[in-house]
C-alpha positions as CSV (number, residue, x, y, z in Angstrom):
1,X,0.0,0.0,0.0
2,X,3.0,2.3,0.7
3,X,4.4,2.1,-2.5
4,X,0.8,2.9,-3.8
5,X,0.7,5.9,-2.0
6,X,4.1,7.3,-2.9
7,X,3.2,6.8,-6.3
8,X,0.1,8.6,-6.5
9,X,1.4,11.3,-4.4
10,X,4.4,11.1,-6.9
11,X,1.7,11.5,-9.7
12,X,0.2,14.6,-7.5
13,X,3.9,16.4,-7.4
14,X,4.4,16.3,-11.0
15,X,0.9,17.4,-12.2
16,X,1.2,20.5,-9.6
17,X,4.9,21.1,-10.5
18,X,3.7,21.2,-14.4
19,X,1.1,24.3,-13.4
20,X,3.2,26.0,-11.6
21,X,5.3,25.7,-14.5
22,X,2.4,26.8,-17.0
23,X,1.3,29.3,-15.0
24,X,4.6,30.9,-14.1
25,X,5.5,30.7,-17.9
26,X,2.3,32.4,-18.6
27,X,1.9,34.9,-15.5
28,X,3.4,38.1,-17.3
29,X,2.1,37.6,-20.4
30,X,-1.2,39.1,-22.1
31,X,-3.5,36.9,-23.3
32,X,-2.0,36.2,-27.1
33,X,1.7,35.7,-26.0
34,X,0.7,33.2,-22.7
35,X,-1.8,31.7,-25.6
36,X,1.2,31.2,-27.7
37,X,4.1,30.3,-24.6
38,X,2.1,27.3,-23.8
39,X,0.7,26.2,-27.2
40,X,4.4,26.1,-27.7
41,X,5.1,24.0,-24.6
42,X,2.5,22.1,-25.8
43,X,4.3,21.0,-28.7
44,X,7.5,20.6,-27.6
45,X,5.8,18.1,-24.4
46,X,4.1,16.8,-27.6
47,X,7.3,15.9,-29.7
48,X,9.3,15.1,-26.3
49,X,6.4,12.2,-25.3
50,X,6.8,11.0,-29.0
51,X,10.7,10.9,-28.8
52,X,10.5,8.9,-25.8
53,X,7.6,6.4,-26.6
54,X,9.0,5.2,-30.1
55,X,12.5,5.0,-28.2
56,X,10.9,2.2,-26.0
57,X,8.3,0.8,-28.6
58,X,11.3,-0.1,-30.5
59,X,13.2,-1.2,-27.8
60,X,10.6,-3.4,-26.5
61,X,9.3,-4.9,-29.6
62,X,8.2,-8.2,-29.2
63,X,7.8,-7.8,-25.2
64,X,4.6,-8.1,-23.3
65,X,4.5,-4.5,-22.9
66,X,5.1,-3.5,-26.5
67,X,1.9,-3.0,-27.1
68,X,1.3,-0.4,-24.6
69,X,4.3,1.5,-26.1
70,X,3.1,1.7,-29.2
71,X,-0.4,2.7,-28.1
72,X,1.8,5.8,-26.5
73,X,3.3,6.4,-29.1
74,X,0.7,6.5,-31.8
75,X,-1.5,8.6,-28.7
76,X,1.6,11.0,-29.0
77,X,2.0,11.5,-32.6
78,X,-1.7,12.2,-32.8
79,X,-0.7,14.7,-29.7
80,X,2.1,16.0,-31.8
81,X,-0.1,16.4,-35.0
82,X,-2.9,18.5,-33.0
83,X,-0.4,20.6,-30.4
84,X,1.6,21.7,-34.2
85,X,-2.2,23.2,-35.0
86,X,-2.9,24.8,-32.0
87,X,0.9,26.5,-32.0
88,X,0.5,27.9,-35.5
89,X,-2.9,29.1,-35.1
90,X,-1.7,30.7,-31.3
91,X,1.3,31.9,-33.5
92,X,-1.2,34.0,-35.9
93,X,-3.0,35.6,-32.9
94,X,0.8,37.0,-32.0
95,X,0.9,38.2,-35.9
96,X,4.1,35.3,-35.8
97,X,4.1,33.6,-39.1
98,X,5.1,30.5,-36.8
């Protein structure tokens, strides 16, 4: 049960670290430019989830858990694909070609 515990607390920490993250990136910005600083976090969380996912989908192929890795990774390409929409069109709000 402990180890439960830690890791859901564990879970907890990261999710309220990343906010405090967001929010301080976005704190001093007006609303175009914090649209844009975290469309473009986004992405690059996007493309850094990707990296990692086909890293150990093709490290585990043929494993039990491959499966699950691939499912990440295909989830994080989709992620990818979408968070790449939502910078350039955050990006046109700024009057940033990209």
């Amino acid at each position: 049960m402990e180890t439960t515990e830690r890791a859901v607390d564990s879970g907890r920490e990261v999710q309220a670290a990343a906010d405090r993250m967001i929010k301080e990136l976005s704190a001093t910005l007006g609303s175009e430019e914090a649209v844009y600083a975290v469309a473009v976090l986004a992405n690059r969380a996007a493309a850094e989830m990707h990296r990692l996912g086909k890293a150990e989908a093709a490290a585990r192929k043929g494993g039990p858990d491959w499966g699950t890795w691939a499912s990440f990774q295909n989830a994080a390409r989709n992620l990818v694909l979408q968070s790449s929409t939502a910078r350039d069109v955050a990006a046109k709000l700024t009057g940033r070609s990209r």
